[in-house]
N, C-alpha and C positions, 0 to 999 in steps of 0.2 A: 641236612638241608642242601649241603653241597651235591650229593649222588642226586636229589631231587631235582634239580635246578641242569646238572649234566643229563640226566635221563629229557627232560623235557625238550633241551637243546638240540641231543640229538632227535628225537622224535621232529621235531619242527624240522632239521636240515633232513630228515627221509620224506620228510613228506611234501618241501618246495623241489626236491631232484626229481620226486615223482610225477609235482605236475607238471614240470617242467619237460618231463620226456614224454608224458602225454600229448601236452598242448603243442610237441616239435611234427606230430606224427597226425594232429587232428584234422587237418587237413590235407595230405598226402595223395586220391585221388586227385584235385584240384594241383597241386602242386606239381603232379606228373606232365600237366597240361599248360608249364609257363611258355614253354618256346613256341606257346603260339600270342603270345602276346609282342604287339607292335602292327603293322600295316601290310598289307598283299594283297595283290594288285594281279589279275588277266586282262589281257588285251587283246579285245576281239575285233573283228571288222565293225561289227554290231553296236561295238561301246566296248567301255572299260566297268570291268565288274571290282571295286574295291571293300578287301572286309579292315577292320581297324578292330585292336584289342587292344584293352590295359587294364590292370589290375585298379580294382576297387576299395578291396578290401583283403584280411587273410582269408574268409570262405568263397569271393567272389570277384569273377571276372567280369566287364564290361565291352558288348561290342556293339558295332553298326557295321552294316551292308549296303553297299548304293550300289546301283548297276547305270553309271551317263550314258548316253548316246549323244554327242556332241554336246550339247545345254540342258538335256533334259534327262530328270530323273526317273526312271523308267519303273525302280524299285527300290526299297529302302526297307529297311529293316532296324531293329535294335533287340540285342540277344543278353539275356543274362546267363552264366555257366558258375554254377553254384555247387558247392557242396556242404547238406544239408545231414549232419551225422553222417554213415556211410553212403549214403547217397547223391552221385555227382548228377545235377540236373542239368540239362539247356536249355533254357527257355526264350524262345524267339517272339515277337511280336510285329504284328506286319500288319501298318495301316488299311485298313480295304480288305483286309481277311481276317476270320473267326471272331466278327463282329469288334475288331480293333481290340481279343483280347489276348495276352498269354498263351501258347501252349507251352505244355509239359512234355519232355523225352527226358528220359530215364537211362541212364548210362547200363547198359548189356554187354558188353563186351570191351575187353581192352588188350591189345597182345603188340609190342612189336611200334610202338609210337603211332598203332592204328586205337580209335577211338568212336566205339557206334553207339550210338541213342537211341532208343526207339519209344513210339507211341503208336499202339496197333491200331487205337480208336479214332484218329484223326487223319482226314480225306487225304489225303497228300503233300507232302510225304508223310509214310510212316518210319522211314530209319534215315539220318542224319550219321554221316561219316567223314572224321577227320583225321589225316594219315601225314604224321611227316616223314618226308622224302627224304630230305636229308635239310641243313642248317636254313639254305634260302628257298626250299621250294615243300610247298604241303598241295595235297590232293583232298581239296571239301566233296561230298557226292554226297545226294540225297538219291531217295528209292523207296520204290512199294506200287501198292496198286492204284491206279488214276483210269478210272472211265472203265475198269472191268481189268484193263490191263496193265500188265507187270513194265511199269516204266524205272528207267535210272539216268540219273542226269549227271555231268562232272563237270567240276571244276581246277584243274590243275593253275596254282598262283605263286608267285615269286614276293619275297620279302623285300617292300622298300627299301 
C-alpha cells in the first residue's frame, strides 16, 4: 500500500511541474511584446497621435489610438493583440471603417524587437509593424497597397 500511495505521489508532482512549465511558456509570443505596454505619444504640428496599452489578461493585450488636433478627435481606434494557441493576433477596430468591424493580422514575422502582422485581403493597410527602438522610443508603420499604389506610413513615438 505504501509503494502505491508513493508511486501516485510522485506521478501527481510529474505531472503539476509539467503543467506548470507548460502554462510559463503558453503564451510566450504575447509575452515577447510587454514593453509595449503603457502610453506613447508623437507630436506633430498637425495634432498629437497617442497609443495607450495594458495588459488584460495572460493571452491579451488591450489598446486605443487617438490622433487630437487641438479638441478634436480626428481618429480613434481600439486594438486587441492576442495570442490565440501559437497564434499572436492584432486586431484593430476603427469606428467609420470595415462597417465598424474587427480586422484580423496575423503575426508573420518577428526578429530583433521588430514585430509585422499582416492581412493581404484587407484595403489598407495590409502589414502593420512594431519595432522597439530602444526603452522610451518604438517605430508603429503600417504599408501595402492603397489606390493601386504601394504606400507606407510611420509613426516614430516616445514612452510617457
Amino acid at each position: 500500500m505504501k509503494s502505491a500511495r508513493l508511486s501516485l505521489t510522485a506521478v501527481s508532482v510529474l505531472l503539476l511541474f509539467s503543467c506548470q512549465n507548460k502554462s510559463g511558456n503558453k503564451f510566450d509570443k504575447l509575452k515577447k511584446m510587454e514593453w509595449l505596454i503603457g502610453s506613447w505619444e508623437q507630436k506633430l504640428p498637425e495634432g498629437t497621435l497617442t497609443e495607450t496599452w495594458s495588459r488584460e489578461n495572460d493571452s491579451t493585450f488591450s489598446g486605443t489610438s487617438y490622433f487630437i488636433k487641438e479638441k478634436d478627435t480626428i481618429h480613434s481606434e481600439s486594438i486587441s493583440l492576442t495570442q490565440n494557441k501559437e497564434e499572436l493576433l492584432y486586431i484593430p477596430t476603427v469606428i467609420g471603417q470595415n462597417n465598424d468591424e474587427p480586422v484580423t493580422f496575423k503575426l508573420t514575422s518577428e526578429a530583433e524587437n521588430t514585430f509585422t502582422f499582416e492581412n493581404p485581403t484587407h484595403d489598407y493597410p495590409q502589414k502593420i509593424t512594431y519595432k522597439k527602438v530602444n526603452e522610451t522610443n518604438l517605430l508603429a508603420s503600417i504599408s501595402g497597397k492603397q489606390q493601386g499604389k504601394e504606400s507606407k506610413e510611420s509613426y516614430p513615438m516616445k514612452k510617457k
